[in-house]
PDBQT receptor file of N, H, CA, C and O in Angstrom, charges set to zero:
ATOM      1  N   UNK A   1      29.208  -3.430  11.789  1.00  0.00    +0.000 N 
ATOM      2  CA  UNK A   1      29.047  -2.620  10.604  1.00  0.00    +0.000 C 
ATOM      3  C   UNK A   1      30.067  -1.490  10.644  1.00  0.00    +0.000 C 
ATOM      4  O   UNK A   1      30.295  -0.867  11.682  1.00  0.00    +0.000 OA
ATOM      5  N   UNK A   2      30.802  -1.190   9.248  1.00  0.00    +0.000 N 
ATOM      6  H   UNK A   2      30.617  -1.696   8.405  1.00  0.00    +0.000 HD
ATOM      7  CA  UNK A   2      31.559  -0.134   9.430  1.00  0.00    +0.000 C 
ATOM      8  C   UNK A   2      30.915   1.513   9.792  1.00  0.00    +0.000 C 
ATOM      9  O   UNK A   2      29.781   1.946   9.590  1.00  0.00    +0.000 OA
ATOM     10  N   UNK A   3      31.804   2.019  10.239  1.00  0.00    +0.000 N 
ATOM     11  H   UNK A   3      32.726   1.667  10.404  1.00  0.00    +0.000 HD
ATOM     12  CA  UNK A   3      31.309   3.186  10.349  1.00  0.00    +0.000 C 
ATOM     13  C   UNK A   3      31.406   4.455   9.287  1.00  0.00    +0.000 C 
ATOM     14  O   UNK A   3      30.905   5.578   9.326  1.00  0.00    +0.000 OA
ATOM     15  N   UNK A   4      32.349   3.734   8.226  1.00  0.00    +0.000 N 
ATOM     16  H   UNK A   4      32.756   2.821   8.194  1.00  0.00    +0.000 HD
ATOM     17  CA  UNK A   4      32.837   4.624   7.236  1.00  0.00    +0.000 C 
ATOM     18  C   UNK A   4      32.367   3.857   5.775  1.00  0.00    +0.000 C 
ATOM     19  O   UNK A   4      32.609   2.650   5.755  1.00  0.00    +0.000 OA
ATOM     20  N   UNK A   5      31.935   4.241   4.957  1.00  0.00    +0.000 N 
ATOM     21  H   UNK A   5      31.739   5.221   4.973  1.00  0.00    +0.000 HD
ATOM     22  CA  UNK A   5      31.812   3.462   3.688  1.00  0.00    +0.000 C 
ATOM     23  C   UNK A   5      32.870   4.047   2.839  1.00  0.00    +0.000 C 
ATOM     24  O   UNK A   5      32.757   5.262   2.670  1.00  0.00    +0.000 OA
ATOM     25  N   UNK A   6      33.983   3.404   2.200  1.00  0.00    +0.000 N 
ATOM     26  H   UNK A   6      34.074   2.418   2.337  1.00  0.00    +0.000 HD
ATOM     27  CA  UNK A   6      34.183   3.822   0.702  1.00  0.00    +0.000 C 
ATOM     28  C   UNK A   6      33.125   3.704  -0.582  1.00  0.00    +0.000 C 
ATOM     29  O   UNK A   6      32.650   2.636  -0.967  1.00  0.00    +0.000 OA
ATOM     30  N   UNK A   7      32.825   5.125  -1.221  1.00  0.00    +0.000 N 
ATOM     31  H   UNK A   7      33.211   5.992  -0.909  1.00  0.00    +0.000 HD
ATOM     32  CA  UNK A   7      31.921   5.260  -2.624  1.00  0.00    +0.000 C 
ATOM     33  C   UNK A   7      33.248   5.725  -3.447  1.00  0.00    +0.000 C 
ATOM     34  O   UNK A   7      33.603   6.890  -3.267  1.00  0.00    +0.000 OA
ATOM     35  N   UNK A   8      33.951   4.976  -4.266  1.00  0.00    +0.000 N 
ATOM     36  H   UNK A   8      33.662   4.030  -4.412  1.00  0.00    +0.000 HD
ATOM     37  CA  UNK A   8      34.411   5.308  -5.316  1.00  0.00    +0.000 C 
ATOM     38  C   UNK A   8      36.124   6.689  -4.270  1.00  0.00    +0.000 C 
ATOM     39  O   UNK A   8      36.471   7.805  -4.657  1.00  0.00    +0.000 OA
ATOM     40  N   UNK A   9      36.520   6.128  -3.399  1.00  0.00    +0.000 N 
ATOM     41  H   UNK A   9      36.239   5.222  -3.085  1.00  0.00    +0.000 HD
ATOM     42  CA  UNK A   9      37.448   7.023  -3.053  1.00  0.00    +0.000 C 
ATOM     43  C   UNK A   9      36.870   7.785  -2.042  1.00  0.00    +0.000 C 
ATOM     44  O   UNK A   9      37.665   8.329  -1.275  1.00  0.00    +0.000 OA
ATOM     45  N   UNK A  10      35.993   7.913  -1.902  1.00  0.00    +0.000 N 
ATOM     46  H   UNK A  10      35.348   7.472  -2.525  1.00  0.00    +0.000 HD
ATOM     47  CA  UNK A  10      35.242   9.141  -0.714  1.00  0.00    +0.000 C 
ATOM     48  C   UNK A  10      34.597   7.898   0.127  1.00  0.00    +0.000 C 
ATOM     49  O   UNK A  10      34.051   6.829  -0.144  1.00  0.00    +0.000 OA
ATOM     50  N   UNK A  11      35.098   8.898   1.730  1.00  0.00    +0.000 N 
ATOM     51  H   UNK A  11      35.542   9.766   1.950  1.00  0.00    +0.000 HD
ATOM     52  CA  UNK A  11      34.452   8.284   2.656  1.00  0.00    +0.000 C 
ATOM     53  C   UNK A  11      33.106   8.958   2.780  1.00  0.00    +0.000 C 
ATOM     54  O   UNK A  11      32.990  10.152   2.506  1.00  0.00    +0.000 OA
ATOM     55  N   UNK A  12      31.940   8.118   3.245  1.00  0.00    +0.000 N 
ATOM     56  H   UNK A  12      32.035   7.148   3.468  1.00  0.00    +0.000 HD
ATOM     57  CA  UNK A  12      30.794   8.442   3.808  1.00  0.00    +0.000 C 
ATOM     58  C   UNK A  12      30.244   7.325   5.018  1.00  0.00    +0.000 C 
ATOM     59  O   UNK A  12      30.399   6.108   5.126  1.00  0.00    +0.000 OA
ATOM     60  N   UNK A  13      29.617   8.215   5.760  1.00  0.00    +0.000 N 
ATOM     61  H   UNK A  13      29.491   9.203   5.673  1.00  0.00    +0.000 HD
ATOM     62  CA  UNK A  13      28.896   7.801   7.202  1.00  0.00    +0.000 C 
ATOM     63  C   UNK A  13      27.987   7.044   6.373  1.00  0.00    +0.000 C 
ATOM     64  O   UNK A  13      27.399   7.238   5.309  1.00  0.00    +0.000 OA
ATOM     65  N   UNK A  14      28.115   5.673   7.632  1.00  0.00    +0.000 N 
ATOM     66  H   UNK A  14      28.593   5.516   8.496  1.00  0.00    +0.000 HD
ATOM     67  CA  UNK A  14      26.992   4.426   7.050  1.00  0.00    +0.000 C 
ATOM     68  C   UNK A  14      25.689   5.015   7.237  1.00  0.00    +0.000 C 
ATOM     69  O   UNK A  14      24.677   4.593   6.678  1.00  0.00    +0.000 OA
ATOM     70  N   UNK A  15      25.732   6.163   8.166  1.00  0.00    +0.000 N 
ATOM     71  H   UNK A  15      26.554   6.506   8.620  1.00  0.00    +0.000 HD
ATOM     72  CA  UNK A  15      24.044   6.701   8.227  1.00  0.00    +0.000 C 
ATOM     73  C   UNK A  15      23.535   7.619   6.869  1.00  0.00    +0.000 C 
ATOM     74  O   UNK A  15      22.363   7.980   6.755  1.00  0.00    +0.000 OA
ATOM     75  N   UNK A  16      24.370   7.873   6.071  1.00  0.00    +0.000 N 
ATOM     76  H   UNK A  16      25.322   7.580   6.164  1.00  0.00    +0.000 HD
ATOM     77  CA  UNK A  16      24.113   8.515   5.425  1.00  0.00    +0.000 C 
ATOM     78  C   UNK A  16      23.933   7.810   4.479  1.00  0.00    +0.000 C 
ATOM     79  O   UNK A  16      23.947   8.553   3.498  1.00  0.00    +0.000 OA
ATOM     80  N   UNK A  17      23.703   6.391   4.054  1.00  0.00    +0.000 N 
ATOM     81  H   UNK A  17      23.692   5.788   4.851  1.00  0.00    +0.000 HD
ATOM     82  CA  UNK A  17      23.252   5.610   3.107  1.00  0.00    +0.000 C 
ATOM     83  C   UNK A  17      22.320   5.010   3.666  1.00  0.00    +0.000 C 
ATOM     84  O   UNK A  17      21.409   4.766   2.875  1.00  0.00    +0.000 OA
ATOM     85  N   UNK A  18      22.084   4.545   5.034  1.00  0.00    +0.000 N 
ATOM     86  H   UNK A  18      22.824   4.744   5.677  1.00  0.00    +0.000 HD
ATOM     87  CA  UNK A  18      20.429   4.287   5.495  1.00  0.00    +0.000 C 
ATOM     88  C   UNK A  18      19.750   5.453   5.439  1.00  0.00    +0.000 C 
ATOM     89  O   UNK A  18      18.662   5.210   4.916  1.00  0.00    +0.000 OA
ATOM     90  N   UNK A  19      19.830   6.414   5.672  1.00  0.00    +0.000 N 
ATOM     91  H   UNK A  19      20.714   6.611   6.096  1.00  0.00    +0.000 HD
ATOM     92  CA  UNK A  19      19.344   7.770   5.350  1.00  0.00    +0.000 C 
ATOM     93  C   UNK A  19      18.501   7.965   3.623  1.00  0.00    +0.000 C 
ATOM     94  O   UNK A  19      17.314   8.132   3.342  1.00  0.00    +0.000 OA
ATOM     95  N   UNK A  20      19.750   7.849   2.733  1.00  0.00    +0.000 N 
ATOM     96  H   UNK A  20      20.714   7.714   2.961  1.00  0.00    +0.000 HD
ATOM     97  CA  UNK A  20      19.143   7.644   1.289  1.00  0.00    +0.000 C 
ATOM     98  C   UNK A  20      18.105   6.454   1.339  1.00  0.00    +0.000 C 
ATOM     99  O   UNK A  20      17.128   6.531   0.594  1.00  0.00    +0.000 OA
ATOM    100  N   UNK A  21      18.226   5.544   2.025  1.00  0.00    +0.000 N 
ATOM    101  H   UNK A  21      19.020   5.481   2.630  1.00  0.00    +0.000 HD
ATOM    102  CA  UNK A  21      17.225   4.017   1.571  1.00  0.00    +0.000 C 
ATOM    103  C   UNK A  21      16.184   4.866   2.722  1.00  0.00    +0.000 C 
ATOM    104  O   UNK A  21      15.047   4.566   2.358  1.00  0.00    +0.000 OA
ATOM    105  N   UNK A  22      16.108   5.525   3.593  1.00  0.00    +0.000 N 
ATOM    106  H   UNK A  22      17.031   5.770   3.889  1.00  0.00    +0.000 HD
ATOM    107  CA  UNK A  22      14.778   6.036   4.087  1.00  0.00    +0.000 C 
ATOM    108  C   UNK A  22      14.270   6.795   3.363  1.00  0.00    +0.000 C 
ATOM    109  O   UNK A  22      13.061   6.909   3.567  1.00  0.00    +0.000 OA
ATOM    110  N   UNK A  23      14.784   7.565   2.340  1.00  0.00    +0.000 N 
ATOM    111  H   UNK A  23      15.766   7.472   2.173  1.00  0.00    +0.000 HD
ATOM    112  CA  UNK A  23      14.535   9.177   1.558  1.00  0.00    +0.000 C 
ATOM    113  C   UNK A  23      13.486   7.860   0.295  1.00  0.00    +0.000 C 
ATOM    114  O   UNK A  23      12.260   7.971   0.301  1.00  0.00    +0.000 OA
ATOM    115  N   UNK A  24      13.936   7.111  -0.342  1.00  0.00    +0.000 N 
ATOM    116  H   UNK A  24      14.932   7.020  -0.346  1.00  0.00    +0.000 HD
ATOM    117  CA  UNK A  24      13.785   6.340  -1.281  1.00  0.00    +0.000 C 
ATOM    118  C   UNK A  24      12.225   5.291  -0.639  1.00  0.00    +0.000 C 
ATOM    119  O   UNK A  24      11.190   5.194  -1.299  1.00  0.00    +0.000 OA
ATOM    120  N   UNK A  25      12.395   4.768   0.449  1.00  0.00    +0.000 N 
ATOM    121  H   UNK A  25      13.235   4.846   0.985  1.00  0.00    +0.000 HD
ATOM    122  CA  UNK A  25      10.754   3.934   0.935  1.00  0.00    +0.000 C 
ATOM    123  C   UNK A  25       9.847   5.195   0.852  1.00  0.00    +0.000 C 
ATOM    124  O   UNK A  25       8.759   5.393   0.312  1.00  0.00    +0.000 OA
ATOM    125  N   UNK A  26      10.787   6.070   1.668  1.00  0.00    +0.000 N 
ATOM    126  H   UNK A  26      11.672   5.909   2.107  1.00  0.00    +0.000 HD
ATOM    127  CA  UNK A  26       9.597   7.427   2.467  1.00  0.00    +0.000 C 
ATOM    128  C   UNK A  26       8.632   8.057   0.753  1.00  0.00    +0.000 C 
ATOM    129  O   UNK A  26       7.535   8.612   0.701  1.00  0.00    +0.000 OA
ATOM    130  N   UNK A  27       9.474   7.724  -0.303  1.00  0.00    +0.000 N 
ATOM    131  H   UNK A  27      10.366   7.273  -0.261  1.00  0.00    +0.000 HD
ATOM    132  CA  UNK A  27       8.525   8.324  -1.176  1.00  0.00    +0.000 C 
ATOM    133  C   UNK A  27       7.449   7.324  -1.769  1.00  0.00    +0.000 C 
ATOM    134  O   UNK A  27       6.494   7.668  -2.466  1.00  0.00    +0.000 OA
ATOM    135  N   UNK A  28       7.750   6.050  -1.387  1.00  0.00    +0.000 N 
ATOM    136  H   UNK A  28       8.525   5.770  -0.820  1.00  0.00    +0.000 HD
ATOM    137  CA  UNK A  28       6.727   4.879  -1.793  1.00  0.00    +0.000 C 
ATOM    138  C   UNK A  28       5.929   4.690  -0.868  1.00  0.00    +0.000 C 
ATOM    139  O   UNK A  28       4.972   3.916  -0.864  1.00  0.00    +0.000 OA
ATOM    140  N   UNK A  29       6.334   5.482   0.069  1.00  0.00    +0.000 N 
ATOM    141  H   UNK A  29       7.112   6.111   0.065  1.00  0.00    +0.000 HD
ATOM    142  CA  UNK A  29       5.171   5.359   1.004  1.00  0.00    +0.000 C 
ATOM    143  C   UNK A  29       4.253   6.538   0.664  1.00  0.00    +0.000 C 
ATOM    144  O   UNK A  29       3.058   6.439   0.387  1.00  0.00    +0.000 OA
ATOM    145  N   UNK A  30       4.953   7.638   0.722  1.00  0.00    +0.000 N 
ATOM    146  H   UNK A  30       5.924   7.719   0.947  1.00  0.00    +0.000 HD
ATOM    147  CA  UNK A  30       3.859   8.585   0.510  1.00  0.00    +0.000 C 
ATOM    148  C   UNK A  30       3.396   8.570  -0.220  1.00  0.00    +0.000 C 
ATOM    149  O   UNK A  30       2.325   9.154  -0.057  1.00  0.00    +0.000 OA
ATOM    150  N   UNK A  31       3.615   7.916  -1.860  1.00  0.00    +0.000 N 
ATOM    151  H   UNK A  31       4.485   7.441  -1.993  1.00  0.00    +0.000 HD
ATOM    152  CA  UNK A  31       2.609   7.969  -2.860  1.00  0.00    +0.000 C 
ATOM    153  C   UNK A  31       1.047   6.935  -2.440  1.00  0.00    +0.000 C 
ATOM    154  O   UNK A  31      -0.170   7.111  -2.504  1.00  0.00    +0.000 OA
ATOM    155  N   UNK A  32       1.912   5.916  -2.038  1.00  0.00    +0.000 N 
ATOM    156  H   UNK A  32       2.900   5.773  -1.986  1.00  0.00    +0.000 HD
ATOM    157  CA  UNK A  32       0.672   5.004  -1.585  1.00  0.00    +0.000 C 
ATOM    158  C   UNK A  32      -0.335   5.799  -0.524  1.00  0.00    +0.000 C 
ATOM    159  O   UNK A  32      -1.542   5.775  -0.767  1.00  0.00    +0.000 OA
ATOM    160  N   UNK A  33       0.223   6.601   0.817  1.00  0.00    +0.000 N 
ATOM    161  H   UNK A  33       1.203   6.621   1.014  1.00  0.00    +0.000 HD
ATOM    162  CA  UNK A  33      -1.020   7.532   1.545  1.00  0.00    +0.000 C 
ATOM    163  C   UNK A  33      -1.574   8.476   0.386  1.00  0.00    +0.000 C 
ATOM    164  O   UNK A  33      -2.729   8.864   0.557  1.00  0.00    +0.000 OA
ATOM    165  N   UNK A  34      -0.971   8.867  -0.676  1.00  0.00    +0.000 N 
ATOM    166  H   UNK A  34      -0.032   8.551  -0.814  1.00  0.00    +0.000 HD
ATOM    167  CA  UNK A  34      -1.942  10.008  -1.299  1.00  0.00    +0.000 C 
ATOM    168  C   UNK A  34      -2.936   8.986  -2.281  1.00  0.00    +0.000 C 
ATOM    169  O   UNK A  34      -4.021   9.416  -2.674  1.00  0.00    +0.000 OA
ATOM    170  N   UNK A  35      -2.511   7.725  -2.608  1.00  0.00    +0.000 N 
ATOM    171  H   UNK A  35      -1.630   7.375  -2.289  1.00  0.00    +0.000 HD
ATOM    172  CA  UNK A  35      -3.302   6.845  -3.781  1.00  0.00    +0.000 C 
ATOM    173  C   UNK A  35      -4.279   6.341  -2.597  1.00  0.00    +0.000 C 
ATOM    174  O   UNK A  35      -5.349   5.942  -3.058  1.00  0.00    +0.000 OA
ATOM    175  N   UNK A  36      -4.213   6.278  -1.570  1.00  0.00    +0.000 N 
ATOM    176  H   UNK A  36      -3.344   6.601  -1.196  1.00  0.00    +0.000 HD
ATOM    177  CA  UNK A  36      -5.610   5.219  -0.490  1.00  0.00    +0.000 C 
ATOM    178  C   UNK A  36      -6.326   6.619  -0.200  1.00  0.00    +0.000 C 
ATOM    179  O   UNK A  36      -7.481   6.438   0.183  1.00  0.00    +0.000 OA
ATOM    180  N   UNK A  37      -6.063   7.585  -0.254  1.00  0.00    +0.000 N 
ATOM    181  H   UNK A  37      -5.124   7.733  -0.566  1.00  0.00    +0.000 HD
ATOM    182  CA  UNK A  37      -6.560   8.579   0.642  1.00  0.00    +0.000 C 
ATOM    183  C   UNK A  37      -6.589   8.759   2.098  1.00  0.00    +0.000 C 
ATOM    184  O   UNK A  37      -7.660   8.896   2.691  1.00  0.00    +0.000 OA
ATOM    185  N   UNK A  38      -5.468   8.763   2.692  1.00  0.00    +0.000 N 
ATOM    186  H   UNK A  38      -4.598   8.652   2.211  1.00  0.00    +0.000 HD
ATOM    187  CA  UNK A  38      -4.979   8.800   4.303  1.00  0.00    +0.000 C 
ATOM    188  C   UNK A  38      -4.462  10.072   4.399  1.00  0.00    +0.000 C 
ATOM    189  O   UNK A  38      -4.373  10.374   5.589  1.00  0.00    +0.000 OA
ATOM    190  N   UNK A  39      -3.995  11.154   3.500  1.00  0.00    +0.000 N 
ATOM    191  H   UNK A  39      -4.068  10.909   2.533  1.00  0.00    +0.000 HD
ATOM    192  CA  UNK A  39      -3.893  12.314   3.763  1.00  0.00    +0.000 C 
ATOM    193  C   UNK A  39      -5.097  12.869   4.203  1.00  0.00    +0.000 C 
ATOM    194  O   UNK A  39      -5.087  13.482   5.270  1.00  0.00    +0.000 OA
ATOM    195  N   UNK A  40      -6.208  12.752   3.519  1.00  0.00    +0.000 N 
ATOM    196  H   UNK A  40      -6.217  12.254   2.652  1.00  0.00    +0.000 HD
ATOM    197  CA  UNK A  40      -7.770  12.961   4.321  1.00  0.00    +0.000 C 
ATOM    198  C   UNK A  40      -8.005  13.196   5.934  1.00  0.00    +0.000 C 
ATOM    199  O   UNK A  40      -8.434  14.190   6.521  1.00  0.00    +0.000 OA
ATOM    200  N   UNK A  41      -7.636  12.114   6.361  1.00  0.00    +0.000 N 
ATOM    201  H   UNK A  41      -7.288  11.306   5.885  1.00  0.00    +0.000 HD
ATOM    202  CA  UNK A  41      -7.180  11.868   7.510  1.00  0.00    +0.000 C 
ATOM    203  C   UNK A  41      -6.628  12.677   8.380  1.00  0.00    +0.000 C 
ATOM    204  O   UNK A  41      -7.080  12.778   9.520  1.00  0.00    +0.000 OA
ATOM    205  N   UNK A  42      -5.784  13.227   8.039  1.00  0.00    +0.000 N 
ATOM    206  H   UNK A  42      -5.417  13.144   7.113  1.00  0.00    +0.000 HD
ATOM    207  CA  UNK A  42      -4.626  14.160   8.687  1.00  0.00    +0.000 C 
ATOM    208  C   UNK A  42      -4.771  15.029   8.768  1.00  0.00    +0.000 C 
ATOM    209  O   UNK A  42      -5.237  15.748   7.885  1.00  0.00    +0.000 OA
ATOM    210  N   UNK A  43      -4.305  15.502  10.305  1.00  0.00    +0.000 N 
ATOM    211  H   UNK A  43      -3.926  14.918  11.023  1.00  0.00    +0.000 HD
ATOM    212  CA  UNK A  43      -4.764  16.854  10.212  1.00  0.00    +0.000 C 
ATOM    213  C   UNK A  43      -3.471  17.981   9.482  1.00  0.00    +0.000 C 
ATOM    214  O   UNK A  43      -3.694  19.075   8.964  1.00  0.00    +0.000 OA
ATOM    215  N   UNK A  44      -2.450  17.466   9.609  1.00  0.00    +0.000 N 
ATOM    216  H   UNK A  44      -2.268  16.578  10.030  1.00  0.00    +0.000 HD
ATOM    217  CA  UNK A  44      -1.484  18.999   9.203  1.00  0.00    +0.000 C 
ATOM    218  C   UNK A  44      -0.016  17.466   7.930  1.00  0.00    +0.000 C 
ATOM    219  O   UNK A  44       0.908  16.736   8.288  1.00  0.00    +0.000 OA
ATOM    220  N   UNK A  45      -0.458  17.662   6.995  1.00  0.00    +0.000 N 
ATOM    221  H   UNK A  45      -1.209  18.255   6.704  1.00  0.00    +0.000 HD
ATOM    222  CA  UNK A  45       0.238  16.685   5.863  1.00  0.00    +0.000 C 
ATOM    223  C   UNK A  45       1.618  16.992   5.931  1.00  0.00    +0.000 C 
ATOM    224  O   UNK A  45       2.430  16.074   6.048  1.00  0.00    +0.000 OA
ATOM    225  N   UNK A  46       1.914  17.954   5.883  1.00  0.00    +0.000 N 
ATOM    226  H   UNK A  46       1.255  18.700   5.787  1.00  0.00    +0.000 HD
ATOM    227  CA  UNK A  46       3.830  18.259   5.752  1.00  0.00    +0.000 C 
ATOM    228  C   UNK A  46       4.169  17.851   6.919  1.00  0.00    +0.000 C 
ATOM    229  O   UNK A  46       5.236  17.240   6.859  1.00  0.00    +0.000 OA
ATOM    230  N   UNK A  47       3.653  17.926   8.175  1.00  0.00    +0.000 N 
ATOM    231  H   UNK A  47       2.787  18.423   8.224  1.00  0.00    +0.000 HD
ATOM    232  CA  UNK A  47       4.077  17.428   9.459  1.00  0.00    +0.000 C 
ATOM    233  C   UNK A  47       3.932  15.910   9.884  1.00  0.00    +0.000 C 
ATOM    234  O   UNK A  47       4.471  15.326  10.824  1.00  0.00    +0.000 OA
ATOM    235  N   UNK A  48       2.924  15.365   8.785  1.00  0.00    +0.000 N 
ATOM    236  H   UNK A  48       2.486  15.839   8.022  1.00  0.00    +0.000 HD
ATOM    237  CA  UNK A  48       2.641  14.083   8.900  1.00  0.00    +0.000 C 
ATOM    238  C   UNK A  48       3.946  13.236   8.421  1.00  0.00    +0.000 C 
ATOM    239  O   UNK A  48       4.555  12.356   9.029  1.00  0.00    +0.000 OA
ATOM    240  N   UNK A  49       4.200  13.849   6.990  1.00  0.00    +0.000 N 
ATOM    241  H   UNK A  49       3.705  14.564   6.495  1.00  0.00    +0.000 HD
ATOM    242  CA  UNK A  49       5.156  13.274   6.234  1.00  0.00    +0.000 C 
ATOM    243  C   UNK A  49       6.465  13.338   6.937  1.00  0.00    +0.000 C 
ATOM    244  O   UNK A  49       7.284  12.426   6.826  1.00  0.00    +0.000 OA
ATOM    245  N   UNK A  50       6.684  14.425   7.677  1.00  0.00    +0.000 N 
ATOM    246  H   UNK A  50       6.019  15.166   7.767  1.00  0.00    +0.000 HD
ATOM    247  CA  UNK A  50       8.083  14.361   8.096  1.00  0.00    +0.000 C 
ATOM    248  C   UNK A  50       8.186  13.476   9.119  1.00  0.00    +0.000 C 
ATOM    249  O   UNK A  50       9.176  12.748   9.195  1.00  0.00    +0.000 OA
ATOM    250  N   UNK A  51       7.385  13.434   9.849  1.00  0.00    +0.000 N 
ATOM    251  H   UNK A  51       6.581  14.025   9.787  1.00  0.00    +0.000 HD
ATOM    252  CA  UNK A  51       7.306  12.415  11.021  1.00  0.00    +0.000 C 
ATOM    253  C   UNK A  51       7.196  10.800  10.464  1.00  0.00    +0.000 C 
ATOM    254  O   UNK A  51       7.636   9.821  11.068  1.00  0.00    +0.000 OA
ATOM    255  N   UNK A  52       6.536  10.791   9.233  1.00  0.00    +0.000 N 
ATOM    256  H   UNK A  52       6.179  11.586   8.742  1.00  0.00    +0.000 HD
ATOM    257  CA  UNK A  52       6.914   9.661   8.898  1.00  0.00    +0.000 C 
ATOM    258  C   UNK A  52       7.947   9.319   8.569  1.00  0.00    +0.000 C 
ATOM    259  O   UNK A  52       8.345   8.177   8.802  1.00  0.00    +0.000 OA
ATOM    260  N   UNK A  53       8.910  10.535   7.717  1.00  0.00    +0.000 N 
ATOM    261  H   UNK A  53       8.587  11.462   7.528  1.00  0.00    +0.000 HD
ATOM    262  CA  UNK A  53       9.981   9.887   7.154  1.00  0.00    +0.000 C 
ATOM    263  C   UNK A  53      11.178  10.222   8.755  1.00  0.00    +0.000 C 
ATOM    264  O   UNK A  53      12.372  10.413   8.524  1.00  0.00    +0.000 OA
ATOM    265  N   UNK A  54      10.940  10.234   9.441  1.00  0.00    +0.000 N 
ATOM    266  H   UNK A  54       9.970  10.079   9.629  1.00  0.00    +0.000 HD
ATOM    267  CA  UNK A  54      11.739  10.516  10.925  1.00  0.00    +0.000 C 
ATOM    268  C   UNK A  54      11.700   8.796  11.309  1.00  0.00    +0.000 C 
ATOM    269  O   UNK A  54      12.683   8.058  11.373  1.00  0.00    +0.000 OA
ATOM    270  N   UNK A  55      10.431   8.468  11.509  1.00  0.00    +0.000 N 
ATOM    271  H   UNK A  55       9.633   9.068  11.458  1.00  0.00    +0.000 HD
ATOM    272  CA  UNK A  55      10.445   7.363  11.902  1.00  0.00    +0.000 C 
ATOM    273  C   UNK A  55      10.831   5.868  11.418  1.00  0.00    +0.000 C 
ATOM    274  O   UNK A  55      11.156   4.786  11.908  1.00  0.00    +0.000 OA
ATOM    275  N   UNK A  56      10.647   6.339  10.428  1.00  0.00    +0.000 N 
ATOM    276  H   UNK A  56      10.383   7.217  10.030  1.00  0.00    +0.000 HD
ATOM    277  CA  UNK A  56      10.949   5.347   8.981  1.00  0.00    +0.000 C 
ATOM    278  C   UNK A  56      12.987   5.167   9.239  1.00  0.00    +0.000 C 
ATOM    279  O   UNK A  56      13.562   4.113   9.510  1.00  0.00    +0.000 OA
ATOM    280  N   UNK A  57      13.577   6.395   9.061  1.00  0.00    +0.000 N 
ATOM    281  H   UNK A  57      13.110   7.251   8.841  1.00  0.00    +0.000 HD
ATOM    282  CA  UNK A  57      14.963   6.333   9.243  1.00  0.00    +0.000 C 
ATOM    283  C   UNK A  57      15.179   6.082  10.558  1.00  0.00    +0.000 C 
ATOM    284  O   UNK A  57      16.406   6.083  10.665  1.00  0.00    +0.000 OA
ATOM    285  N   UNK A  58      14.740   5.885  11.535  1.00  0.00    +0.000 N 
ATOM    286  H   UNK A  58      13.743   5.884  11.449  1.00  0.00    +0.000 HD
ATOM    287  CA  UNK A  58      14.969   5.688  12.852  1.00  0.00    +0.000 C 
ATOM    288  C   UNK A  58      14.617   4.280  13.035  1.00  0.00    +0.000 C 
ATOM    289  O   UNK A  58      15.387   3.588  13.702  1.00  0.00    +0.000 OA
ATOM    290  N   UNK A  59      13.487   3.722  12.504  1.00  0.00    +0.000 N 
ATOM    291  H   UNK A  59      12.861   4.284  11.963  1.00  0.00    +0.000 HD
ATOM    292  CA  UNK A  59      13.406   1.989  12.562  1.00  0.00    +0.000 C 
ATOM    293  C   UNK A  59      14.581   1.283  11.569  1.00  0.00    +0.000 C 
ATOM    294  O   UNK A  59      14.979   0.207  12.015  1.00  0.00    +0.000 OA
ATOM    295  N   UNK A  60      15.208   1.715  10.286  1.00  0.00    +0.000 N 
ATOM    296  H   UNK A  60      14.885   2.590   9.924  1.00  0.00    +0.000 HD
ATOM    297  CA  UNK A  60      15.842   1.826   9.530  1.00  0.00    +0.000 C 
ATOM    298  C   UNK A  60      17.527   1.505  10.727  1.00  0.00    +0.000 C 
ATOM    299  O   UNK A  60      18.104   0.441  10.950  1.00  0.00    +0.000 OA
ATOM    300  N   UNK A  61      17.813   2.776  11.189  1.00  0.00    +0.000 N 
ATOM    301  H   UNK A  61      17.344   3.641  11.008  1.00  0.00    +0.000 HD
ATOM    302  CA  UNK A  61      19.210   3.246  12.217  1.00  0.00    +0.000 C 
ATOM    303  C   UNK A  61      18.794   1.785  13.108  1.00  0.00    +0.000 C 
ATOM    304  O   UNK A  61      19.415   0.739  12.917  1.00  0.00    +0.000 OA
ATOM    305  N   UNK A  62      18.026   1.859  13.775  1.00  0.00    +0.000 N 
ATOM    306  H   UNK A  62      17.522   2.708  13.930  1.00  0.00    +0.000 HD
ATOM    307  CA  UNK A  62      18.000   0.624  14.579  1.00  0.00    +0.000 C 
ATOM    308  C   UNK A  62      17.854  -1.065  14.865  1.00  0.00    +0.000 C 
ATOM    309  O   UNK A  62      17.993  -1.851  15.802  1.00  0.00    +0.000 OA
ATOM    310  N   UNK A  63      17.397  -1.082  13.097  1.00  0.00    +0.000 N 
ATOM    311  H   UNK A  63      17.284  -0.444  12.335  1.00  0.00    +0.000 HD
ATOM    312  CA  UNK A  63      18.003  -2.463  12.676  1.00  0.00    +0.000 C 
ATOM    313  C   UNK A  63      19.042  -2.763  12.533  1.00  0.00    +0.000 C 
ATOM    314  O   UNK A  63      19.573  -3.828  12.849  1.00  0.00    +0.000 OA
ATOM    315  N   UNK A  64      19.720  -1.385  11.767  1.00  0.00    +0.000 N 
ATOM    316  H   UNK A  64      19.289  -0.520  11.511  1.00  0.00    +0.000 HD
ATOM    317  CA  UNK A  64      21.416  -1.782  11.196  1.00  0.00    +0.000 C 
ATOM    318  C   UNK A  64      22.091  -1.675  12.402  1.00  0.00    +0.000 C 
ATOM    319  O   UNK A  64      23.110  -2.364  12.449  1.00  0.00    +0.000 OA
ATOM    320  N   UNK A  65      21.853  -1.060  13.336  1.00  0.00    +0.000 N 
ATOM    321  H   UNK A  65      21.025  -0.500  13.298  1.00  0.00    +0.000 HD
ATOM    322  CA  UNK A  65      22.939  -0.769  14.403  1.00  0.00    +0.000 C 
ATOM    323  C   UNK A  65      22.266  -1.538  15.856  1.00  0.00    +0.000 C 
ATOM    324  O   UNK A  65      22.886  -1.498  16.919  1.00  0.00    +0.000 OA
TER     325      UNK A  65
């Protein structure tokens, strides 16, 4: 996989477009925990979410690479 993408003349880091496709699940995911009620669950939600979307781009980084 390259390490550089051309968008239209500009280079960008390939992580920075698995990055956007994590930003983009991470919100279909979280709508679905607030529609089941799994925020309930949790004890501290902003810390939940970030850790999800951490992990989410990190299973994401380690398929592509």
């Amino acid at each position: 996989m390259p390490r550089e993408i051309s968008i239209f003349g500009v280079l960008a880091p390939s992580l920075l477009l698995v990055f956007l496709l994590a930003v983009v699940i991470h919100i279909g995911v979280d709508w679905l925990c607030g529609h089941f009620g799994i925020y309930k669950h949790v004890w501290h939600r902003s810390l939940f979410r970030l850790c999800l979307l951490v992990c989410i781009f990190g299973a994401l980084a380690l398929v592509i690479y």
